[in-house]
C-alpha positions as CSV (number, residue, x, y, z in Angstrom):
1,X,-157.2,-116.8,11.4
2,X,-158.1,-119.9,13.1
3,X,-157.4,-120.5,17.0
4,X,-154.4,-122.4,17.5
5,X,-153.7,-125.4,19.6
6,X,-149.7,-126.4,20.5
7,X,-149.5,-129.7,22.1
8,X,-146.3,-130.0,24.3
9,X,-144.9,-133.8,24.2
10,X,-143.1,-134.5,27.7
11,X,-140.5,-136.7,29.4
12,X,-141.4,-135.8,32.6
13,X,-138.5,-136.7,35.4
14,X,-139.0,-136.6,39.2
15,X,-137.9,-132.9,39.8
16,X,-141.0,-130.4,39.7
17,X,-138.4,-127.3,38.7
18,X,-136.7,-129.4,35.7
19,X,-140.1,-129.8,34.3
20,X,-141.5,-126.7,34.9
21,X,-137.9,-125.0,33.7
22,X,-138.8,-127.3,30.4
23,X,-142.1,-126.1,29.8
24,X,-141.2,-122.2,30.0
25,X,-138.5,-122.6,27.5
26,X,-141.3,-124.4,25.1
27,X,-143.1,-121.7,25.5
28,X,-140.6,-119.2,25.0
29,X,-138.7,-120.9,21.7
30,X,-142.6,-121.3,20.3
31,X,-144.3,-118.5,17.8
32,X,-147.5,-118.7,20.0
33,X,-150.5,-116.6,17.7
34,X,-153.6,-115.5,20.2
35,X,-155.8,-117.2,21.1
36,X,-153.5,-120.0,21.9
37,X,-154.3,-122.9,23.7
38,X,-151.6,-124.8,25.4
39,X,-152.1,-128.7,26.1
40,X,-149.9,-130.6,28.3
41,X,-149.4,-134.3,29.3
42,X,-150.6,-136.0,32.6
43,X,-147.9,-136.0,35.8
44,X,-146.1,-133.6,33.6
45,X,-145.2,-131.2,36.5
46,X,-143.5,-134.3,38.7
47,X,-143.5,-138.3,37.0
48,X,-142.6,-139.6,40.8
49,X,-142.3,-143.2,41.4
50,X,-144.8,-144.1,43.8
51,X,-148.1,-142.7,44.8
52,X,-147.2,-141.7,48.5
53,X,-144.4,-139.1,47.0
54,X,-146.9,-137.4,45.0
55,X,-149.0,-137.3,47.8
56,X,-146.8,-135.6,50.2
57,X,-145.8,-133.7,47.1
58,X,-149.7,-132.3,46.5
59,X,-149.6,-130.5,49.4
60,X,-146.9,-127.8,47.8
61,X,-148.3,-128.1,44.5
62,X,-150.3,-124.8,44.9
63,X,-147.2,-122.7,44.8
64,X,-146.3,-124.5,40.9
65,X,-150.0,-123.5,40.1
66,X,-149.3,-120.2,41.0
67,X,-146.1,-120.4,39.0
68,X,-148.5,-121.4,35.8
69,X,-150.9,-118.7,36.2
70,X,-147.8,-115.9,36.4
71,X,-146.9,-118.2,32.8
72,X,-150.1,-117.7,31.1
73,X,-150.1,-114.2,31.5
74,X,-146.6,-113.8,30.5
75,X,-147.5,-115.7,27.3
76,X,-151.0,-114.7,26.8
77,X,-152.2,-118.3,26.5
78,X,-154.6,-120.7,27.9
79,X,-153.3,-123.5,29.6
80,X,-154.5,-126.8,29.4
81,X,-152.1,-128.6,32.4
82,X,-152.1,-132.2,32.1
83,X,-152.5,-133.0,35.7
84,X,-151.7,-131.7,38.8
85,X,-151.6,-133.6,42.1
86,X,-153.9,-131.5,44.7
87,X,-154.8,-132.5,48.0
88,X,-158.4,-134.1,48.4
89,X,-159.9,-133.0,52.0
90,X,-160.8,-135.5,54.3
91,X,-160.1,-138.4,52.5
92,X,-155.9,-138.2,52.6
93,X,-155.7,-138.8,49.3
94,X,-155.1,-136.5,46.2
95,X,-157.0,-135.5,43.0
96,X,-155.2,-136.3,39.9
97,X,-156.5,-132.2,38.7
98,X,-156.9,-131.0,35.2
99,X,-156.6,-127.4,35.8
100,X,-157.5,-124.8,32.9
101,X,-156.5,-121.8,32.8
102,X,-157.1,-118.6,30.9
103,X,-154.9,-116.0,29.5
104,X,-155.7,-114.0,32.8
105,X,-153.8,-116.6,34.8
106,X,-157.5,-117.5,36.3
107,X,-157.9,-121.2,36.6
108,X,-161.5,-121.4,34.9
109,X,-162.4,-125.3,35.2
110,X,-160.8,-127.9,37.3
111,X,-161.2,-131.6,36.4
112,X,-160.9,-134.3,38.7
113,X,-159.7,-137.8,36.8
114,X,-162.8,-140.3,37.1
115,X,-161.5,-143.2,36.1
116,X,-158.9,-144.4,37.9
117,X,-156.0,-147.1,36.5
118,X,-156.3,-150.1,38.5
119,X,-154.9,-153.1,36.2
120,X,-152.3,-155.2,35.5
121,X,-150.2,-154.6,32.5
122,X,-147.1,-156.8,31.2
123,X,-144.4,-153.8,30.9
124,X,-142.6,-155.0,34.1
125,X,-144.3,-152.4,36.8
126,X,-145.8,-155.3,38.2
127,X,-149.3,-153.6,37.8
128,X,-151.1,-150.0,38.6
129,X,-152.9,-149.2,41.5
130,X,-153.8,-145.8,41.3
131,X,-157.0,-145.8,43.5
132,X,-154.8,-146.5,46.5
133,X,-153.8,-142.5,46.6
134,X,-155.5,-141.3,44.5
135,X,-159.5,-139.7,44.8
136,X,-161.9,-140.2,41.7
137,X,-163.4,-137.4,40.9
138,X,-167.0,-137.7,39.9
139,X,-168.0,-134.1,38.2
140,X,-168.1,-134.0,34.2
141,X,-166.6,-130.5,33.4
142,X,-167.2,-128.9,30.0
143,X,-166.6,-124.8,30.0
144,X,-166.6,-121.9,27.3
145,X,-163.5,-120.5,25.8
146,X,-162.1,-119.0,23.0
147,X,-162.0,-121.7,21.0
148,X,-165.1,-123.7,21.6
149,X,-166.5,-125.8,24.6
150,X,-164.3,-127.1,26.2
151,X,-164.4,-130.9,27.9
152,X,-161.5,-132.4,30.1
153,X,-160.5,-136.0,30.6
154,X,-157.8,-137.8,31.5
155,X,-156.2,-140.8,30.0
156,X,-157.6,-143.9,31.6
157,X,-161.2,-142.2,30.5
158,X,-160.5,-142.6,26.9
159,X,-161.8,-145.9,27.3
160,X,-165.0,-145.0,28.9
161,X,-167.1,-143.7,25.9
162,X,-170.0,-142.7,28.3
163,X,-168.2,-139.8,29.9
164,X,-168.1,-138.3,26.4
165,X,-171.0,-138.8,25.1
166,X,-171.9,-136.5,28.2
167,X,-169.2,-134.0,26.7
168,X,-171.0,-134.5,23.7
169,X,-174.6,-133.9,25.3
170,X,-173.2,-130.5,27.3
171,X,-172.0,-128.9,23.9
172,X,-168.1,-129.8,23.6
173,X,-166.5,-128.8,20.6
174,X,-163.0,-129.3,21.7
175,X,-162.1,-132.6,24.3
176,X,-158.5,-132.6,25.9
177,X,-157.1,-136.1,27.1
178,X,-153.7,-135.8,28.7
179,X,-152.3,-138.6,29.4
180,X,-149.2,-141.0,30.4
181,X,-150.4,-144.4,28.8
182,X,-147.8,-147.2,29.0
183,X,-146.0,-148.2,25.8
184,X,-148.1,-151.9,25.8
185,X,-151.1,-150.3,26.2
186,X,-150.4,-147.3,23.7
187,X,-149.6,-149.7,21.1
188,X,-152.8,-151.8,21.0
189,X,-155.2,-149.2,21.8
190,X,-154.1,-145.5,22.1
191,X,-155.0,-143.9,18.4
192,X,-158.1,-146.3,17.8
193,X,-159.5,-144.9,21.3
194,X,-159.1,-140.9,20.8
195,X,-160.4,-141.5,16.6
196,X,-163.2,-143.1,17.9
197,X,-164.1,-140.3,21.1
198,X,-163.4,-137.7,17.9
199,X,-165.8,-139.8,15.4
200,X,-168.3,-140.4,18.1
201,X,-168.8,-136.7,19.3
202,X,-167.9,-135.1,16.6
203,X,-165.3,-133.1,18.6
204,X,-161.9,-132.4,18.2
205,X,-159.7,-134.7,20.3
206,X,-156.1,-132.5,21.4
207,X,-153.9,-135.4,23.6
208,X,-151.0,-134.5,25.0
209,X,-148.9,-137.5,25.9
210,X,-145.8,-138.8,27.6
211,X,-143.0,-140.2,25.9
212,X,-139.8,-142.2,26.4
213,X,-138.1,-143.6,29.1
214,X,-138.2,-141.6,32.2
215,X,-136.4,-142.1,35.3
216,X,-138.6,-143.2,37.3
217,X,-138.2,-146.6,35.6
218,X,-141.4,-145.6,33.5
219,X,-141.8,-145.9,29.8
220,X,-144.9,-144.6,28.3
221,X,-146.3,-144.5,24.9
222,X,-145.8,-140.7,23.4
223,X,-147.7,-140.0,19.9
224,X,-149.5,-136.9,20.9
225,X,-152.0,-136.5,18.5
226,X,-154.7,-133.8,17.1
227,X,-157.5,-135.2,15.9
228,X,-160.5,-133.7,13.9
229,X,-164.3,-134.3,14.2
230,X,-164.2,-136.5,11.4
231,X,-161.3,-138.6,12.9
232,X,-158.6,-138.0,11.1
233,X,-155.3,-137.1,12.5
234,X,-153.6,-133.7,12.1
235,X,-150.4,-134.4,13.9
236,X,-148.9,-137.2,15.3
237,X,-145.9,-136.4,17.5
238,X,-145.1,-140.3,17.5
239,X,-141.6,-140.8,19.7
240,X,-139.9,-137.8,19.7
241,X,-139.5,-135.3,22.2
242,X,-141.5,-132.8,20.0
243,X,-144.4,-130.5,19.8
244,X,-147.3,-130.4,17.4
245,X,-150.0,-127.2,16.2
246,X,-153.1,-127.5,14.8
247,X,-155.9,-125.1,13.7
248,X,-159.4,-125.1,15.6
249,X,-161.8,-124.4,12.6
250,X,-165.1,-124.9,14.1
251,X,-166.7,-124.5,11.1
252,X,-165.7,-127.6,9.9
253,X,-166.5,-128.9,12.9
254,X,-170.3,-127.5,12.1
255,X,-170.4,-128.9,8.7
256,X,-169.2,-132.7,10.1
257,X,-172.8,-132.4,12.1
258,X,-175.1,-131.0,9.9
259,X,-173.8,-133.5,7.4
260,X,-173.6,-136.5,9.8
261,X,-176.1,-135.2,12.7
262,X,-175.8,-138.5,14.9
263,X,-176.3,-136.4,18.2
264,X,-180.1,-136.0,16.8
265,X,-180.1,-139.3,15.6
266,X,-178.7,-141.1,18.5
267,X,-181.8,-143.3,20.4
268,X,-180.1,-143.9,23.0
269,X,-179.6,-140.6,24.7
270,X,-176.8,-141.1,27.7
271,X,-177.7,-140.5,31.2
272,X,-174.2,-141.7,32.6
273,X,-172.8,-139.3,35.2
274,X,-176.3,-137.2,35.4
C-alpha cells in the first residue's frame, strides 16, 4: 500500500483554540492509514487581522507547537503545519515557519517563508505588506521521510520557479505549498502555478489552502489540490470546507523521469539560493 497524503482545507478564524479544536476533530473523524502525512494551510493555527497581532501572538506560539507534537503522536502521523508565526531574534519580527513534524512528535525541518507578499491586489484589503512584520527566511529545506524528499514552500513562492528547481536539484519527490492566496489572485493563477512547479520538477505538488470568508474580513481562494509529477490533478477540494487523500506512488513518480529525464537534460543548471 501506497503512503497516504490527507490535505486539510481551512477557514481559519482569529482564535488559536477554535482552530486548533478544528484540526483535532479532522483528525479524529479521519481513517488515517500509516504512514500518513498530514498537510495543512498557511496562518491556519490563528488568520489575525494585522501583522502586529500575530506578532505579539508568536511569542506563545511554542506552547500550540507543543500542542501539535502531543497530536502527531496521538495520531501516528506526520504533520505538515501550514505556518506557524515564531519569533525571529534580533530583528522583532517573526518567521512565517513551516514546521514538519514526524510521527515522534519531533519537529524534523523548519521552513522559513522566502518570499514575502508585498503587492497590491484589487479584493478591497487595500494591499499586502507582509515584509513589514514579517522576516524572510533565506534557507531552502528539503528532508527525508517516509514518503519521499520532502521540500517546503509557502504560497507567495509558487511563483518563484527558481526555489524549486533547487527542490528539484536537492532530490524532492514530494513539495508542500501551504498557502492563503486571495480569491483574485487564486483565480488567475493558483492551479496553472502548482501544475507547472509539479511538471517542472517532476514532483508531487500537495497544497493545502484557505478557503471562504473568514472573519477577519479576509476571503481567500481554497481549491486545495494534489498534484502528480506529470501535472495532473488528483483532488481538487475547490470551495468547500473539505478534505482531500491522495496516494504517494513514487514509482510513478520514477517512471515520469526516466521517460521524460529533463533534470539531466536541463542546460541551465540553477544556482539560485546556493
Amino acid at each position: 500500500m501506497h503512503p497516504q497524503a490527507f490535505i486539510v482545507q481551512m477557514c481559519s478564524t482569529m482564535s488559536a483554540e477554535q482552530n486548533f479544536n478544528y484540526l483535532q476533530q479532522q483528525l479524529t473523524q479521519a481513517n488515517l492509514k500509516q504512514p500518513a502525512l498530514v498537510c495543512l494551510p498557511e496562518t491556519w493555527i490563528c488568520f489575525n487581522k494585522d501583522g502586529a497581532t500575530t506578532l505579539e501572538q508568536s511569542k506563545s506560539n511554542h506552547l500550540w507547537v507543543e500542542k501539535l507534537a502531543q497530536l502527531c503522536r496521538q495520531f501516528g502521523i506526520w504533520l505538515a503545519a501550514g505556518t506557524i508565526a515564531l519569533p525571529s531574534e534580533n530583528t522583532g519580527k517573526y518567521y512565517a515557519a513551516s514546521l514538519l513534524f514526524n510521527e515522534q512528535g519531533e519537529v524534523v525541518a523548519q521552513y522559513n517563508k522566502i518570499h514575502l507578499f508585498d503587492a497590491q491586489v484589487q479584493d478591497g484589503s487595500g494591499g499586502y505588506r507582509e515584509s513589514k512584520f514579517t522576516q524572510a527566511g533565506s534557507d531552502v529545506v528539503v528532508v527525508d521521510s517516509p514518503f519521499g524528499r520532502i521540500g517546503l514552500s509557502v504560497c507567495y513562492d509558487v511563483r518563484f520557479a527558481g526555489l524549486y528547481q533547487k527542490m528539484m536539484a536537492l532530490g524532492a519527490d514530494i513539495i508542500l505549498v501551504p498557502s492563503a492566496f486571495t480569491t483574485v489572485t487564486g483565480k488567475a493563477h493558483w492551479l496553472p502555478l502548482l501544475q507547472a512547479r509539479a511538471i517542472e520538477t517532476q514532483c508531487y505538488v500537495l497544497a493545502a489552502a484557505q478557503v471562504g470568508q473568514h472573519d477577519n474580513g479576509r476571503a481567500t481562494y481554497g481549491h486545495s489540490v494534489a498534484i502528480s509529477p506529470w501535472g495532473e490533478v488528483l483532488a481538487n477540494a475547490k470551495t468547500e470546507l473539505t478534505n482531500i487523500e491522495c496516494q504517494l506512488d513514487l514509482s510513478e513518480l520514477q517512471q515520469v523521469r526516466a521517460s521524460l529525464p529533463v533534470h539531466q537534460h536541463n542546460r541551465f543548471k540553477s544556482t539560485f539560493y546556493e
